[in-house]
C-alpha positions as CSV (number, residue, x, y, z in Angstrom):
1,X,-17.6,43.6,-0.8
2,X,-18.9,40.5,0.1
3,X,-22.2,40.0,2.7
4,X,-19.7,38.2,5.3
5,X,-17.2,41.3,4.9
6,X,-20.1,43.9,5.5
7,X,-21.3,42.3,8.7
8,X,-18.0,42.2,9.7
9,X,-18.1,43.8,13.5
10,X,-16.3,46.9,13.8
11,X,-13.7,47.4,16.3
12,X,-14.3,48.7,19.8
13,X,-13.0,51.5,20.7
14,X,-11.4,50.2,24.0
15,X,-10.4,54.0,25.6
16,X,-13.8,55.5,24.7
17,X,-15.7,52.6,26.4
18,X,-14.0,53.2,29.6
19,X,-14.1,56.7,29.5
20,X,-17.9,56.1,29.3
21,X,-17.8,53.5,32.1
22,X,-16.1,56.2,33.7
23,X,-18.1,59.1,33.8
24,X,-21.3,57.1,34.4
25,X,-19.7,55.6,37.6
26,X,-19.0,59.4,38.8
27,X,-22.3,60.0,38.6
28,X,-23.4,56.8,40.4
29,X,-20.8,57.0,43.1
30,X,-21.6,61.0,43.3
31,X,-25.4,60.2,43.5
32,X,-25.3,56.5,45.7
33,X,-21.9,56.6,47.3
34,X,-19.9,53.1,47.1
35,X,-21.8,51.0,49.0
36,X,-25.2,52.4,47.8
37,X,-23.9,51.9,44.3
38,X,-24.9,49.4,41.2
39,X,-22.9,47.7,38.7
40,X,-26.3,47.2,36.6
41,X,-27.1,51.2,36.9
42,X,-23.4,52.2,35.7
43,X,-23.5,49.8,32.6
44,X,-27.1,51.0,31.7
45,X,-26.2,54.7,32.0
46,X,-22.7,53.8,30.1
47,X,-24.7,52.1,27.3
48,X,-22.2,49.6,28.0
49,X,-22.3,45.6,28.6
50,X,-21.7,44.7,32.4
51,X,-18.4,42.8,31.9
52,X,-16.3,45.1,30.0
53,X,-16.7,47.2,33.2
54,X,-15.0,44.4,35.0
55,X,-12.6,43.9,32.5
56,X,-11.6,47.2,32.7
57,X,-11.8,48.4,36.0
58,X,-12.1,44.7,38.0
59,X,-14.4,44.8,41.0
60,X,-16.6,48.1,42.1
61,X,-14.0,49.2,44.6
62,X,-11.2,49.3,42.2
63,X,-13.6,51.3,39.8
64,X,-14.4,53.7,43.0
65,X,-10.5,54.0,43.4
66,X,-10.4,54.7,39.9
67,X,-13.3,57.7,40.1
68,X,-11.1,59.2,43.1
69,X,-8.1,59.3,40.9
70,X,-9.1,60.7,38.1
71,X,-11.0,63.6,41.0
72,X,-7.9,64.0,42.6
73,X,-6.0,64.3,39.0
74,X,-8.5,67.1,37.9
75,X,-8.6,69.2,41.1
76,X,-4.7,68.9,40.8
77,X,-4.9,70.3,37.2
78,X,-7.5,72.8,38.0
79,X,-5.4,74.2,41.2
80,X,-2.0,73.6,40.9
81,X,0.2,75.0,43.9
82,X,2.8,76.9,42.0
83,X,5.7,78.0,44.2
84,X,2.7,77.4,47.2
85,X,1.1,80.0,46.4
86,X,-2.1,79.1,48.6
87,X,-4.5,82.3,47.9
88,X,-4.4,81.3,43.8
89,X,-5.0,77.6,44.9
90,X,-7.8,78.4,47.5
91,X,-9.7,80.2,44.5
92,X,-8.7,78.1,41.3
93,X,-10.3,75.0,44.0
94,X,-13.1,76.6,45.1
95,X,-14.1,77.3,41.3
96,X,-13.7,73.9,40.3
97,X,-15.4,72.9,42.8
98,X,-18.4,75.1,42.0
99,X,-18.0,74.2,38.8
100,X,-18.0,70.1,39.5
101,X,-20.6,69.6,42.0
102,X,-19.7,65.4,41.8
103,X,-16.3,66.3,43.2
104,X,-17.2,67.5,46.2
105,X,-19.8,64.2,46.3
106,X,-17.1,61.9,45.6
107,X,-14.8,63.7,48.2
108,X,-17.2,63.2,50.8
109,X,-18.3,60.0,50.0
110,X,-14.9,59.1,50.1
111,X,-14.0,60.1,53.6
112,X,-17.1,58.1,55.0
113,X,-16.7,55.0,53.1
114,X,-12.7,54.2,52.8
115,X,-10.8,55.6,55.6
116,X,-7.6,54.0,53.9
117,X,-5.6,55.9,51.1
118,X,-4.7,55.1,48.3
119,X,-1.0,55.6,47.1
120,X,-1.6,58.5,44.6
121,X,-4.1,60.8,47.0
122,X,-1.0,60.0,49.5
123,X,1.6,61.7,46.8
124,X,-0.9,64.5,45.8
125,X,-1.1,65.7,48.9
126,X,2.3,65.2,50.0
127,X,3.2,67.4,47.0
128,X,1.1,69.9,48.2
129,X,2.7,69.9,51.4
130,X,6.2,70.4,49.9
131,X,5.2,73.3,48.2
132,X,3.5,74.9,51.4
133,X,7.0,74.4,53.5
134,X,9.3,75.7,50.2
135,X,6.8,78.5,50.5
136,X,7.6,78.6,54.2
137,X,11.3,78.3,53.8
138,X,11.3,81.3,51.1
139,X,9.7,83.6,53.7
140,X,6.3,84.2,51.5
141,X,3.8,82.9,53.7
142,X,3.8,82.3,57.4
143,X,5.9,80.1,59.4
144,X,4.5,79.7,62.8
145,X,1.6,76.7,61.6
146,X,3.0,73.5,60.3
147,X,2.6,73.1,56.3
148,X,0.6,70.4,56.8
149,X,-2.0,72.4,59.1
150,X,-2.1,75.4,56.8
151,X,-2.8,73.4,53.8
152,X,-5.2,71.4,55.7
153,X,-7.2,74.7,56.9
154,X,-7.0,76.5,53.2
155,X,-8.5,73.2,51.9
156,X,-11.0,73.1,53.7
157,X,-11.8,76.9,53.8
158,X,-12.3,76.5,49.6
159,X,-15.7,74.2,50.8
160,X,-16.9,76.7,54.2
161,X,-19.8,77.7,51.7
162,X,-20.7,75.3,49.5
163,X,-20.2,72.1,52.2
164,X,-22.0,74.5,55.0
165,X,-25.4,73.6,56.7
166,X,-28.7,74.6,54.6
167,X,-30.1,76.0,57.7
168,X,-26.6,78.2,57.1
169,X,-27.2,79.0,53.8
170,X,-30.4,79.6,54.1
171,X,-30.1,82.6,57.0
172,X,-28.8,85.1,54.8
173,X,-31.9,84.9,52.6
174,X,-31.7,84.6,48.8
175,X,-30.2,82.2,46.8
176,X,-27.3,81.0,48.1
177,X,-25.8,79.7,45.3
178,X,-26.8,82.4,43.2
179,X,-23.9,84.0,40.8
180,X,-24.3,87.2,42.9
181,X,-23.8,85.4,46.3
182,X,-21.1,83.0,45.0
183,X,-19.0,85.7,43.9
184,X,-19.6,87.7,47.4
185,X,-17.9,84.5,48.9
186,X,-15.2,84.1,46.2
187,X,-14.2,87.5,47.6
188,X,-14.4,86.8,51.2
189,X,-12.5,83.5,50.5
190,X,-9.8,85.2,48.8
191,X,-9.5,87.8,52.0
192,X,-9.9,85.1,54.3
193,X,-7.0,83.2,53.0
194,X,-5.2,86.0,52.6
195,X,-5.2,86.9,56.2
196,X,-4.6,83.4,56.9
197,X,-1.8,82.5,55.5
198,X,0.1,85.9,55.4
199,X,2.8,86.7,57.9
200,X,2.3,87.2,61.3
């Protein structure tokens, strides 16, 4: 092999570098928001140069909108809504979400910086929706609260704990994100939604 041959660059691996970019801009965006974050800080933690991120993603708002789709893609994985059966969504969320802290970050740095949606959180949800009112139709859960507002009040119940006050959290004593109290509330969640979305 010749000396030109050896130093011949390899190829990049164009699918791994962005799922690098990727993951380093979750954390940024988790830790800094949108506006708060930095270009410069998501290529450093990538181990990435600058301009592939633009590249690939274009400008920092279309790499935010592409954070909050891959979220929203995993949280739809994690808890599907099979024949709407809310109480096995509430939980299978609440896990993730546990389990992700960054999710629940993005999520909420979401609502405070873009107030518009984008296309594909638009179709998630109006999935989820569907299956609520097939759900409704079929007579398994209760019809007297439009799908949209049931969904709307499981989702939301699936955070009480983990999005609730640390003055809150910190009045029961303990940890409060101890294994032992988590599963307490896993419990009460289920029950809660249970009662919730259950016939009247």
């Amino acid at each position: 092999m010749s000396g030109a041959a050896a130093r011949k660059p390899r190829p990049r691996n164009a699918e791994a570098t962005k799922a690098l970019l990727l993951k380093a801009a979750t954390e940024e965006f988790a830790e800094y928001g949108l506006a708060g974050a930095r270009i410069d800080r998501i290529a450093e933690r990538a181990g990435a140069n600058k301009r592939l991120l633009y590249v690939y993603f274009g400008d920092k708002n279309q790499l935010f909108d592409a954070v909050v789709q891959e979220q929203t893609d995993a949280v739809l994985e994690a808890a599907p809504m099979d024949e709407g059966d809310l109480c096995a969504f509430a939980i299978a969320r609440f896990d993730y979400v546990l389990a992700n802290p960054d999710a629940r970050r993005i999520a909420a740095w979401r609502s405070f910086e873009q107030t518009e949606p984008a296309e594909g959180e638009r179709a998630a949800f109006r999935a989820r929706i569907e299956a609520v009112e097939n759900a409704q139709r079929a007579g398994r859960i209760r019809t007297d609260i439009p799908a949209a507002d049931l969904f709307a009040f499981v989702l939301r119940i699936t955070e009480s704990w983990l999005s609730a006050p640390p003055a809150l959290k910190a009045a029961g004593g303990g940890d409060p994100l101890s294994p032992k109290r988590m599963q307490q509330h896993r419990a009460a969640l289920q029950a809660a939604v249970r009662s919730l979305v259950g016939q009247p």
